[in-house]
N, C-alpha and C positions, 0 to 999 in steps of 0.2 A: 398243707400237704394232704393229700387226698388219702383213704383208710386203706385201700387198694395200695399203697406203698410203703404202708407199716408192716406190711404181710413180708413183705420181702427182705423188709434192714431188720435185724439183729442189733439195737440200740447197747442194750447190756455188755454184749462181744464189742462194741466199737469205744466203749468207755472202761474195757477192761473190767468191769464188775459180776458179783452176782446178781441173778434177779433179785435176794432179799435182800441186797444191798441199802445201805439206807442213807437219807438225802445228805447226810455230811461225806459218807461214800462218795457216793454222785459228783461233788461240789469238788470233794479231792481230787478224784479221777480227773475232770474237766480241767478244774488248774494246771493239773500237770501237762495232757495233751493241748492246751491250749497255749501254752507257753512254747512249747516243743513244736507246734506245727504251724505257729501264724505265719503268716508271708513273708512279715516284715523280718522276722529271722532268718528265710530260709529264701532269699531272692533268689526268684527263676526257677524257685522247685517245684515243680506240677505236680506232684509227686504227694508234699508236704501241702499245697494250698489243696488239693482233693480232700485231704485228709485231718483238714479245718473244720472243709466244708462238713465233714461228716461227724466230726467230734460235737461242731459246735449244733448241729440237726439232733442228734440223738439227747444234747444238754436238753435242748428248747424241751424236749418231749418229757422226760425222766425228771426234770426237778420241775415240774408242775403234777400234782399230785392227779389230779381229775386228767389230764392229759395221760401221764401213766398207766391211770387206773382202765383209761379207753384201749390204749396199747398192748397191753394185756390181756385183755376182752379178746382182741382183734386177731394175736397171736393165737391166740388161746383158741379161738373157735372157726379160726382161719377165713373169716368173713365179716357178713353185716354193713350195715349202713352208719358206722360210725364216721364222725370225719372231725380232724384237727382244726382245732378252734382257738383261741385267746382263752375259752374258758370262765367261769364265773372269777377262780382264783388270780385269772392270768398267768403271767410266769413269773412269780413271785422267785422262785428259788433259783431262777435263771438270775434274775436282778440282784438279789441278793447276792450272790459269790461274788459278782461283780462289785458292789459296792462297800463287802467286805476287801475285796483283793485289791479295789485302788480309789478305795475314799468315796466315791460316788455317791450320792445323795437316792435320791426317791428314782431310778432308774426304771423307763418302761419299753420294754419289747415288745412287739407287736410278732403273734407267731401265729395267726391268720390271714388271711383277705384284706387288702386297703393299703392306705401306702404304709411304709415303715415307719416306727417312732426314733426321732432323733437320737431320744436319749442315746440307744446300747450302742451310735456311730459315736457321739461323743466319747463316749467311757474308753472305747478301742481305740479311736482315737490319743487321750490320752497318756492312752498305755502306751501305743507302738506308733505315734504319730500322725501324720497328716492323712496319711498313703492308709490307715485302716480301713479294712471291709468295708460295704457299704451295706446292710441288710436290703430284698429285693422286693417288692410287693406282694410277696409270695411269705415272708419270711424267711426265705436264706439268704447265700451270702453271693451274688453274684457283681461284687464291683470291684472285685481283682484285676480289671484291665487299667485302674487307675494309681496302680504303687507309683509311677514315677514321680508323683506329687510329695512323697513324703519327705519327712523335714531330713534338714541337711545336719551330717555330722561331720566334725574336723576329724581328720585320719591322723589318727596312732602318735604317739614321735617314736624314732628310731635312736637306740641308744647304740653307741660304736665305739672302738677302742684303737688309739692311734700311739706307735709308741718310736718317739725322736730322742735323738741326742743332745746330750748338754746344749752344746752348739748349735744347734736350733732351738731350742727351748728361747736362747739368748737373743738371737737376732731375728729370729722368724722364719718360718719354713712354709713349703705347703704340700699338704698330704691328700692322697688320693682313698677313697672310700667307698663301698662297698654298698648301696640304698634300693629299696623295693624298685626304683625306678631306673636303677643302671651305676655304673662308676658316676663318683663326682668328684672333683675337684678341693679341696677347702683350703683358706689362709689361716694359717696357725699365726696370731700374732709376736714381735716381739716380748721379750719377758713372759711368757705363758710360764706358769706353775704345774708341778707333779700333782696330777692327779684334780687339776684343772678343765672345766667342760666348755668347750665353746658349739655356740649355737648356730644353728644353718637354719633361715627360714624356709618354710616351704617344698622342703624334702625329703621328709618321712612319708610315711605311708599315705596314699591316696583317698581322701574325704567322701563320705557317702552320700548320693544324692546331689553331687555339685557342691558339695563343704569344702572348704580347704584343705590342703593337705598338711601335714603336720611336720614339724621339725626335726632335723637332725641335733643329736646332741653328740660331742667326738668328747670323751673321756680322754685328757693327755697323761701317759705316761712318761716320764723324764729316765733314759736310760740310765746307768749308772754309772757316777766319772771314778777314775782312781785317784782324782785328789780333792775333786769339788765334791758336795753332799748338800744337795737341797732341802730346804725343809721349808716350803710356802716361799715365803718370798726372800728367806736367809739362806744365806751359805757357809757352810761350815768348814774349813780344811785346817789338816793336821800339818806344822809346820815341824821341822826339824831345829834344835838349837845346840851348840854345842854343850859341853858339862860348864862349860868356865862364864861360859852367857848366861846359861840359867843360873848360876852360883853368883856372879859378878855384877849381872846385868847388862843388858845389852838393848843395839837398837838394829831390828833386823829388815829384811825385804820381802815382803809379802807380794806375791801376784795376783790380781783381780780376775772375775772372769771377763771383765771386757779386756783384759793385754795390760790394761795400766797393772804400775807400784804402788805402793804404798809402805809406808814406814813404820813398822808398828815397836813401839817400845814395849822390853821385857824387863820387870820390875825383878832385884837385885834378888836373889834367894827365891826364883818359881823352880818348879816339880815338872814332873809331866802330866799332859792331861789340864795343868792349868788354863783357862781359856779365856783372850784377849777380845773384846770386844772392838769392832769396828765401825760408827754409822754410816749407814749410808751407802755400804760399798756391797750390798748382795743383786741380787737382782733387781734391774731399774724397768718396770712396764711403763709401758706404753700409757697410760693413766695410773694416776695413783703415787703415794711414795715408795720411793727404794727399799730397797730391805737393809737389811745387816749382813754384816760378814763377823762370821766366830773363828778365833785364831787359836787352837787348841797344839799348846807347845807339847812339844816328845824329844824330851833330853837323849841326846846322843852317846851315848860312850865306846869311845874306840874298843876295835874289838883286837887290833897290834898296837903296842905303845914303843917306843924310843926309849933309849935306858935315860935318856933324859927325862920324857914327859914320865918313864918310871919312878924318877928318883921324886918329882914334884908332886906324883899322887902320892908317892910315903909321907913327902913329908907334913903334906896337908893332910893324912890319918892319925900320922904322930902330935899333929896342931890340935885337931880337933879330939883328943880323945877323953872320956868322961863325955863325953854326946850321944841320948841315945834317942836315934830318928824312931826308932820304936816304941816309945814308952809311952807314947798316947795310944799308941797303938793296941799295944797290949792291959792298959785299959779297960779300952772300948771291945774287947775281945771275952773280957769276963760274961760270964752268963749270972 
């Protein structure tokens, strides 16, 4: 860069510093706007690669100290025949942020005449990919016509919430959704579970560079039935018994959620809230085993009796007295 164009840029203004700013200053400032305005952030902003070009112009100059110390001159006496060179130091302090900021080894810039040093296209390179600057034989940065090179990223996955009824949960359903790329379609399969994700490839959000695109994931919510109650892949329901079944013991009829019965025995002396296990009979996917079914009894008691079924609760109070269903209770009630 010729000394006649130092007169003109404001290197300090364009890196946000003062002039007695000092080189970890300098190194900070550069990180920040260099993060913030590389291309490969900011595709198709003119706007943002201008204003690379001028962060990273003003670094070259400002963390080489004899380069500095000429710019200052130059400002300073608004002439002369200085001109922008590599310098005895080089740009040490240019390389350095870099090698501190992404591992980089012995990094050389070239910020004079001749071709450019590979190194500072590697280093950017592996920062922001293929598609980084390419330094010009001048020292800047003129190979911004070449992003479309750079490496390819899978896009996003898209998380979504689809919420069916029992009755599809059971037999399979299919739900319509809502993706960066329009309505789409999905099969819910048989037996899906509450709060179960099924996956759509290639439906999420659209891949950078020619990557793939990334998946839908549909989060199932299982409505809520008023007799069945999910719970992964069991099912729970509250069954009614009369008092003389749970007192007696009994053999009752259980409905499934696929329509079948089932026969479930009530052991002679249960409560309510007792609960019968069943195998086998919750939910059956489509892969995998069954689940279980929970038979959670709830004694009945009439709420009109018959002076008959009256006389046979006295006198099953009168049978049983000196019984006290509470005394474990109270108990367990002491503190």
């Amino acid at each position: 860069m010729a000394s006649q164009d130092w007169m003109q840029k404001d290197f300090y203004a364009t890196l946000g510093v003062d002039k007695s700013a000092s080189q970890d200053d300098i190194k900070k400032a550069y990180r920040k706007l260099a993060r913030k305005y590389h291309p490969d952030q900011n595709p198709g902003d003119k706007a943002a690669e201008n204003k690379f070009k001028e962060v990273s112009e003003a670094f070259q100059v400002l963390s080489n100290e004899q380069d500095r110390k000429q710019y200052d001159a130059i400002r300073t006496m608004s002439g002369g025949g200085a001109r922008f060179s590599p310098g005895a130091g080089g740009a040490g302090g240019f390389e350095d942020v870099f090698s501190s900021m992404f591992g980089g080894g012995n990094v050389r810039f070239n910020t004079g005449g001749g071709a450019p040093n590979p190194g500072f296209e590697d280093i950017l390179s592996s920062m922001f990919g293929a598609g980084a600057p390419k330094a010009d034989s001048q020292g800047g940065f003129g190979g911004f016509g070449g992003f479309g090179s750079r490496r390819r990223e899978r896009g996003d996955d898209v998380i979504t919430n689809a919420s069916i009824p029992l009755r599809d949960a059971i037999g399979g359903t299919t739900v319509s959704v809502t993706t960066p790329s329009g309505k789409v379609t999905a099969r819910i399969p048989a037996g899906v579970t509450d709060g179960q994700k099924i996956r759509i490839k290639g439906k999420g959000q659209p891949g950078i560079n020619g990557g793939e695109s990334g998946d839908i994931l549909i989060k199932v919510a299982v409505e809520p039935h008023p007799v069945y109650e999910l719970r992964g892949k069991d099912v729970y329901i509250n069954v009614p018994v009369a008092f003389d079944e749970a007192a007696l013991g009994a053999t009752v009829d259980v409905p499934t959620l696929y329509g079948e019965t089932v026969h479930v025995k009530v052991p002679e002396g249960s409560s309510s809230d007792k609960t019968l296990r069943v195998r086998g009979r919750g939910v059956q996917p489509t892969k995998g085993e069954a689940g279980d079914m929970y038979v959670r009894l709830k004694v009945v008691v009439p709420k009109k009796m018959s002076e008959e079924t009256r006389a046979a609760v006295e006198a099953f109070r009168k049978a049983s007295e000196g019984a006290d269903p509470r005394a474990e209770f109270q108990k367990m009630a002491q503190v």
